[in-house]
N, C-alpha and C positions, 0 to 999 in steps of 0.2 A: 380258740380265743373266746366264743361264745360262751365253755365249759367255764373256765378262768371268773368271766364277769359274772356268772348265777353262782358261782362261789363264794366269791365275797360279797356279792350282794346277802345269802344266805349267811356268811359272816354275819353282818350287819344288822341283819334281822337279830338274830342271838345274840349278840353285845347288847342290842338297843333292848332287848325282852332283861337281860339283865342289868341293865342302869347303866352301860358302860359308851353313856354318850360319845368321847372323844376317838372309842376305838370305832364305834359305828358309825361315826361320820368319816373314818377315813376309809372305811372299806365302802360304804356308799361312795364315796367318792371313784375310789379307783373300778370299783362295778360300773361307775359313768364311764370312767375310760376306755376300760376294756368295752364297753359295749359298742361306741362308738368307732373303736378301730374295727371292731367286727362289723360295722357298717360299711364301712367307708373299704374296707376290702372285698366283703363282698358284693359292691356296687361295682367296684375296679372290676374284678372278676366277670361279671355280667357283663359288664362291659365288653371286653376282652373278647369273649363271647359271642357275641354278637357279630362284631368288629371281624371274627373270623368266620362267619358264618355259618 
């Protein structure tokens, strides 16, 4: 998931280096996404974790 989000984020960097506003803000975007599920999993996980001892 982690790999996925510094993809498009790197996407994003390269549209935005070549002018291509509308495609880099949608892969910044979904690099928010994905980053965030990669949080929010592996906090579950930790969780989890713990919880088992």
């Amino acid at each position: 998931m982690l790999h996925y989000a510094v993809v498009f984020f790197v996407i994003a960097l390269i549209a935005a280096l070549f002018g291509f506003g509308g495609i880099a803000a949608g892969a910044a975007g979904i690099a928010k996404i994905l980053f965030v599920v990669f949080l929010v999993m592996a906090l579950v996980s930790f969780l989890i974790n713990v919880m088992r001892g």
